[in-house]
N, CA, C and O of each residue as an XYZ file, in Angstrom:
480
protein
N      59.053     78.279     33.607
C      59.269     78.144     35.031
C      57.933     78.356     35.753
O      57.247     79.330     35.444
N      57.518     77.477     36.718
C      56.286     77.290     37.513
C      56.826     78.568     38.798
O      57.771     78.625     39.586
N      55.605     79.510     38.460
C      55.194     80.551     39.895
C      54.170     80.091     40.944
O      53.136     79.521     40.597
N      54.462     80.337     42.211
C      53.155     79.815     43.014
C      53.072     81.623     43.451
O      53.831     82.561     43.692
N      51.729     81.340     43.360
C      50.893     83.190     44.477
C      50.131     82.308     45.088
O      49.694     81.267     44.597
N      49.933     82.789     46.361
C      49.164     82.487     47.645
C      48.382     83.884     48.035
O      48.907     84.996     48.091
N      46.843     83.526     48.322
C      46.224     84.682     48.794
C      45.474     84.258     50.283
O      45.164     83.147     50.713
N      45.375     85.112     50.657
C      45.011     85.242     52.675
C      44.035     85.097     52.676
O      43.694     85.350     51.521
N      42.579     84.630     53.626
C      41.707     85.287     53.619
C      41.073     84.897     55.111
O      41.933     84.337     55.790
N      39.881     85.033     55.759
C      39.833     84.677     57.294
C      38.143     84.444     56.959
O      37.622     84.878     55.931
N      37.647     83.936     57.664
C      36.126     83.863     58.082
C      35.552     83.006     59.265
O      36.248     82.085     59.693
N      34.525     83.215     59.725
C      34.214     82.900     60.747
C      33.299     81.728     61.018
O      32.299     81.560     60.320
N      33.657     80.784     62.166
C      32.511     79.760     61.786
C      32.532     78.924     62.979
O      33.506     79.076     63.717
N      31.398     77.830     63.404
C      31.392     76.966     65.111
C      31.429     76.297     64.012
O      31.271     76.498     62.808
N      31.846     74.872     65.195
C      31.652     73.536     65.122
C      32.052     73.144     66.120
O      32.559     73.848     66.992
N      31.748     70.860     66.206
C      31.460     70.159     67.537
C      32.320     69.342     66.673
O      32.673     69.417     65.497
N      32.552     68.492     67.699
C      33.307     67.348     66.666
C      32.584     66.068     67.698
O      33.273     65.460     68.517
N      31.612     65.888     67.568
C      30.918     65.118     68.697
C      31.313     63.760     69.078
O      30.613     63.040     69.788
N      32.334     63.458     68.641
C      32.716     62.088     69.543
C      34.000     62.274     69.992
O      34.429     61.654     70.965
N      34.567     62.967     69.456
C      35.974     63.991     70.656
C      35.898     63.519     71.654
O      34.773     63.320     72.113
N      36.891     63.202     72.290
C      36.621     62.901     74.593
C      37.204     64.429     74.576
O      37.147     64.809     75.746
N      37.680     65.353     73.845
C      38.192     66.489     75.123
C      36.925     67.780     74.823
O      35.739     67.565     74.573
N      37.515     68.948     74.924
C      36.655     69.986     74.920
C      35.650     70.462     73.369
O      34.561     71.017     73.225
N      36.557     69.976     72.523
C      35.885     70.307     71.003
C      35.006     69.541     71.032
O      34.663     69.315     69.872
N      34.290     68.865     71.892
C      32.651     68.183     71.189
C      31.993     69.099     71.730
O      30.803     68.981     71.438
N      32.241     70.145     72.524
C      31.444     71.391     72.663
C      31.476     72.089     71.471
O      32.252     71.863     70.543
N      30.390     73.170     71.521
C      30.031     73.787     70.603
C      30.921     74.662     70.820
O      31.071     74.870     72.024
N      31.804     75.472     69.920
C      32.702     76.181     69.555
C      33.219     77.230     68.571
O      33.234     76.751     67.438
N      33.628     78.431     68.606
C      33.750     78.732     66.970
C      35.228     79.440     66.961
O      35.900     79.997     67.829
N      35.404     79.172     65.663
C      37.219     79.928     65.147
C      36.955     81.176     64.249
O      35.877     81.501     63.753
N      38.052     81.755     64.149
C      38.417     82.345     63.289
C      39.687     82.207     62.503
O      40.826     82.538     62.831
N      39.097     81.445     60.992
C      39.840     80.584     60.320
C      40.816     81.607     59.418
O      40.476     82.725     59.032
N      41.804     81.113     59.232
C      42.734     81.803     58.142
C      43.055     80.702     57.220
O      43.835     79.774     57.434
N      42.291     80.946     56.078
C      42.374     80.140     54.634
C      43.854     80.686     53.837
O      44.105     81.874     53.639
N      44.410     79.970     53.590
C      45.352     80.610     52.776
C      45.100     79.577     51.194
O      44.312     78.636     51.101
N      46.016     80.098     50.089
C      45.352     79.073     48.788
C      46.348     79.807     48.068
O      46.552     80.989     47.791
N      47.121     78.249     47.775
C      48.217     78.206     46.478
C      47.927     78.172     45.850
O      47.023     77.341     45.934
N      48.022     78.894     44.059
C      48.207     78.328     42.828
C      49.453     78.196     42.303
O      50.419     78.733     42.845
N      49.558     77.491     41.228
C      50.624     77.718     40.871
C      50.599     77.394     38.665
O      49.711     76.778     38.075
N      51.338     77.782     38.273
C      51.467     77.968     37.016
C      53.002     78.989     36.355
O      53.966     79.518     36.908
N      52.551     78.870     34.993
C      53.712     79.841     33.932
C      52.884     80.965     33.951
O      51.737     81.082     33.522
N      53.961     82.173     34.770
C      53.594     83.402     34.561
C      53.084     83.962     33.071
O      54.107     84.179     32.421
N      51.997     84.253     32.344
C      51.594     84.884     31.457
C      52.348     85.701     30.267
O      52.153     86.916     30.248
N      53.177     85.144     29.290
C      53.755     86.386     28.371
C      53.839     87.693     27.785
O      54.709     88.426     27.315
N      52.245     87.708     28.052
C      51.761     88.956     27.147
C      50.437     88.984     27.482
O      49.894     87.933     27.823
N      49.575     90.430     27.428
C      48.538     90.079     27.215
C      48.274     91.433     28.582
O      49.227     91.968     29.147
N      47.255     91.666     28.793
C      46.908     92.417     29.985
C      47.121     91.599     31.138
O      46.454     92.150     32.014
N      47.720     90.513     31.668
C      47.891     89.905     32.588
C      49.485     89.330     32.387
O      49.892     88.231     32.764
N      50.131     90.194     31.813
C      51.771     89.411     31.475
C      52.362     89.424     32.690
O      51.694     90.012     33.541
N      53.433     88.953     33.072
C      53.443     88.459     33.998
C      53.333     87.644     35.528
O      54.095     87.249     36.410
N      51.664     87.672     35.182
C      50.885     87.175     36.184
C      50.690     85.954     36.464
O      49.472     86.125     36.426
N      50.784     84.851     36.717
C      50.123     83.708     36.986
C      48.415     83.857     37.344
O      47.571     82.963     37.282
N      48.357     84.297     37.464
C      46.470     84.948     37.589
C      46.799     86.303     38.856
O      47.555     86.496     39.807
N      45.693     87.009     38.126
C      45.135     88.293     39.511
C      45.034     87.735     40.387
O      44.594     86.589     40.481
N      45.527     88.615     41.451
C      45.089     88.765     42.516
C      43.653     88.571     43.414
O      43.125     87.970     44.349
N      43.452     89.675     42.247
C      41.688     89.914     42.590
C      40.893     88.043     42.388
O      40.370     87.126     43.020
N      41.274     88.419     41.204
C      40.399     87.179     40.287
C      40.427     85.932     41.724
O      39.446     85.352     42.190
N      41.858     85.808     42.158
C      41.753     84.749     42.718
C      40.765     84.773     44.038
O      39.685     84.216     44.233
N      41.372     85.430     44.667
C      40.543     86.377     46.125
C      38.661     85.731     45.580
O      38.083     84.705     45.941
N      38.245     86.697     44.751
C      37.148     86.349     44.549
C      36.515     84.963     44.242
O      35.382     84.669     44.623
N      37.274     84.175     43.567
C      36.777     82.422     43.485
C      37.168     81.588     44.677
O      36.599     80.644     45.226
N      38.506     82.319     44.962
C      38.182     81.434     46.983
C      37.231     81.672     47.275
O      36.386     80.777     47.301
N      36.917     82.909     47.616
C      35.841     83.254     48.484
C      34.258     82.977     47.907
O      33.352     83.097     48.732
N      33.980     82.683     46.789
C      32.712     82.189     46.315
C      32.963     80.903     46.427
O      32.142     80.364     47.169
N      33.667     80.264     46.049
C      33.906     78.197     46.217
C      34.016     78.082     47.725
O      33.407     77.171     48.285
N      34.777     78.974     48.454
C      35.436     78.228     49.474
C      34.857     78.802     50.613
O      34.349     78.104     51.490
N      34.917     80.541     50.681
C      34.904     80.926     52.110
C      33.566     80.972     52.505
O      33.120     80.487     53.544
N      32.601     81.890     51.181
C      31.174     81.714     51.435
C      30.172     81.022     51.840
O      29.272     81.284     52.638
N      30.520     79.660     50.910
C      29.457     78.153     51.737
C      29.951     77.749     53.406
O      29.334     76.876     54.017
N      31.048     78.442     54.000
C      30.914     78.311     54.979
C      30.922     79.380     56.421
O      30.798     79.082     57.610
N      31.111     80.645     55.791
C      31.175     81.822     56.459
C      30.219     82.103     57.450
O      29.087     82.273     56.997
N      30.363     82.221     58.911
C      29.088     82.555     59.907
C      28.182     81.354     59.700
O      27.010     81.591     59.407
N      28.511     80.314     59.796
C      27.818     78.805     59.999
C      28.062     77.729     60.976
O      29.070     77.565     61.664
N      27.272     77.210     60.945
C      27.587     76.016     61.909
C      27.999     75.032     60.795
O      27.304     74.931     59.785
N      29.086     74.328     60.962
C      29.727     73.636     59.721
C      29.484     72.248     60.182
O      29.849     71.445     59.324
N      29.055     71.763     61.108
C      28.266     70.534     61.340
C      27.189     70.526     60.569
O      26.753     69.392     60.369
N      26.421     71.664     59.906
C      24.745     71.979     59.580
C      25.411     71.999     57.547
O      24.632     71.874     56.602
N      26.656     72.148     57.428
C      27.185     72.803     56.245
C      27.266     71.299     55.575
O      26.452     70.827     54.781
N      28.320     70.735     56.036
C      29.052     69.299     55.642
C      28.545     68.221     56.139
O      27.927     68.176     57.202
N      28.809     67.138     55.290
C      28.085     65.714     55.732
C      29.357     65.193     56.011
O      29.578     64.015     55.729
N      30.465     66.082     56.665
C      32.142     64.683     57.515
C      31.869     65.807     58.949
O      31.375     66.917     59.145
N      32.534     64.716     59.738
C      33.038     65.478     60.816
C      33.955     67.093     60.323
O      34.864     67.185     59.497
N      33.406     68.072     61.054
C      34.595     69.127     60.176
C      35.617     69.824     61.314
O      35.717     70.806     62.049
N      36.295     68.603     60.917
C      38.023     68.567     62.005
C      38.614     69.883     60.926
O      38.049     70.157     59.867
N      39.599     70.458     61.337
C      40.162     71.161     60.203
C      41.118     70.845     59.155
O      41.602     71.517     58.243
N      41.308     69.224     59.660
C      42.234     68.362     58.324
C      41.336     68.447     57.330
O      41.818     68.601     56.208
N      39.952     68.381     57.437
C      38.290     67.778     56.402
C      38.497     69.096     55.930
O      39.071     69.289     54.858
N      37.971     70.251     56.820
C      37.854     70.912     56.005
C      38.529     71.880     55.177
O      37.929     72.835     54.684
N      40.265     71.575     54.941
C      40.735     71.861     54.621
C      41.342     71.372     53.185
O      41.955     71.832     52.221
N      40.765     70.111     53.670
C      40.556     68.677     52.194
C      39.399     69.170     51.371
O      39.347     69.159     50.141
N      38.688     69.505     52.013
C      37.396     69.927     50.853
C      37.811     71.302     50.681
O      38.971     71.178     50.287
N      37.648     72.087     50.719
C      38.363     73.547     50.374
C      39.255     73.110     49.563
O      39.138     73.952     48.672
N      40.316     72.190     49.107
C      41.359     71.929     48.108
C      40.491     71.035     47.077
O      40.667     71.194     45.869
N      39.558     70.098     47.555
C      38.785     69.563     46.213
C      37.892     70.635     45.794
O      38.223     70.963     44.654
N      36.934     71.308     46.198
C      36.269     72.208     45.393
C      36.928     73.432     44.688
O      36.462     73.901     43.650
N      38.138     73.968     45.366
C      39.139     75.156     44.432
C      39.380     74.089     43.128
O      39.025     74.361     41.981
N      40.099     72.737     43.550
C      40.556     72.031     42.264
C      39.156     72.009     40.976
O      39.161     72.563     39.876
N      38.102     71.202     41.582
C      37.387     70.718     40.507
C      36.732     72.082     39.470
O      36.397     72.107     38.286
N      36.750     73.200     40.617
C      36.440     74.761     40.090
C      37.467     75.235     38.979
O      37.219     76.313     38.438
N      38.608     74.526     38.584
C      39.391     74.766     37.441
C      40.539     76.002     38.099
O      41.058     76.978     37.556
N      40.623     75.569     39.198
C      42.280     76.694     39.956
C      43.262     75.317     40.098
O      43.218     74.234     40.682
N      44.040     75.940     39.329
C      45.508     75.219     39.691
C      46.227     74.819     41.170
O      47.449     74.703     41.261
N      45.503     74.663     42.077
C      45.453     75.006     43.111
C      46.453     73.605     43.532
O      46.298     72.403     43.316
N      47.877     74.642     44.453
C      48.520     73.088     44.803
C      48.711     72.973     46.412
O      49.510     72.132     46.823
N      47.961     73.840     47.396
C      48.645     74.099     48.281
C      47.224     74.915     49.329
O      46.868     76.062     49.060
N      46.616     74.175     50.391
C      45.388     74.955     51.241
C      46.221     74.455     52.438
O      46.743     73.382     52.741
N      46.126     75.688     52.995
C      46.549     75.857     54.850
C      45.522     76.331     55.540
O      45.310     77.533     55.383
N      44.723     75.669     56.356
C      43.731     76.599     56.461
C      44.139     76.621     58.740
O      44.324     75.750     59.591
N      44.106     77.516     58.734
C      43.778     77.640     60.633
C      43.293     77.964     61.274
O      43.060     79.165     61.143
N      42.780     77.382     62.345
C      41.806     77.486     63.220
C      42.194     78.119     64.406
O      41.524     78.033     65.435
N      43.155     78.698     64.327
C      43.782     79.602     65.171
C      45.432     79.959     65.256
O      46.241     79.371     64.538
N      45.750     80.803     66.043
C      46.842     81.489     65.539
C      48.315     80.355     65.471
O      49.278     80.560     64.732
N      48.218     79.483     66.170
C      49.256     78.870     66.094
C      49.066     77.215     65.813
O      49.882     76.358     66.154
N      47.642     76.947     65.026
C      47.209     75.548     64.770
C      46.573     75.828     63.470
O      45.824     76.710     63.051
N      47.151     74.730     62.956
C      46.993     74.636     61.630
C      46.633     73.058     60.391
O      47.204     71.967     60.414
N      45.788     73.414     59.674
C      46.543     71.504     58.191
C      46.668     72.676     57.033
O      46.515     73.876     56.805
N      47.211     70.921     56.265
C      47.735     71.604     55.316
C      47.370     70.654     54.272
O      47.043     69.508     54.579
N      47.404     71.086     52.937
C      46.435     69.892     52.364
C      47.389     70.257     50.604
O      47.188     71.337     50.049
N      48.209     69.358     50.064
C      48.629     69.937     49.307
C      48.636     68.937     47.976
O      48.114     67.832     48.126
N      49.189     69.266     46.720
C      48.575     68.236     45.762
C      49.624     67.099     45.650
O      49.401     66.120     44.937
């Protein structure tokens, strides 16, 4: 039977979206809430039995693949797409994937009640 764990995480970052007609082609910044599905067969045995992966483990490879290359940046200066939060929520799900996480499921938001969702 397939388990999904989801871990939280937030970081901070501007961007423009410069051909916008409304207010976002101004310079701007969020405070993003990354969230990140895996999913898999919980573990049989082993120092990780029942786990689908740590906690920790995971926490830490978001945040080196995902949250770090963009944490306290200007993400216009980061990425070569416009970084709407559909993009960068698409790339945050290709780099967890190609990084070898089972990863089926990135929500990432740009504020408390706006959100994408990017799933496999």
């Amino acid at each position: 039977m397939n388990t999904t764990i989801t871990c939280v995480t937030t970081f901070a970052a501007a961007h423009r979206l410069p051909d916008h007609e409304g207010k976002c082609r101004n310079l701007h910044g969020h405070t993003y809430t990354l969230e990140v599905s895996v999913s898999g067969v919980p573990e049989r045995e082993g120092p990780s039995a029942g786990m689908v992966m740590d906690f920790a483990d995971l926490r830490a490879r978001v945040a080196r693949i995902a949250v770090e290359p963009l944490d306290h940046t200007l993400l216009n200066e980061v990425v070569d797409f416009v970084p709407t939060v559909e993009a960068i929520a698409g790339w945050a799900f290709a780099k967890l994937a190609a990084a070898g996480l089972p990863v089926v499921r990135v929500r990432l938001y740009e504020g408390p009640n706006s959100y994408a969702e990017v799933t496999q």
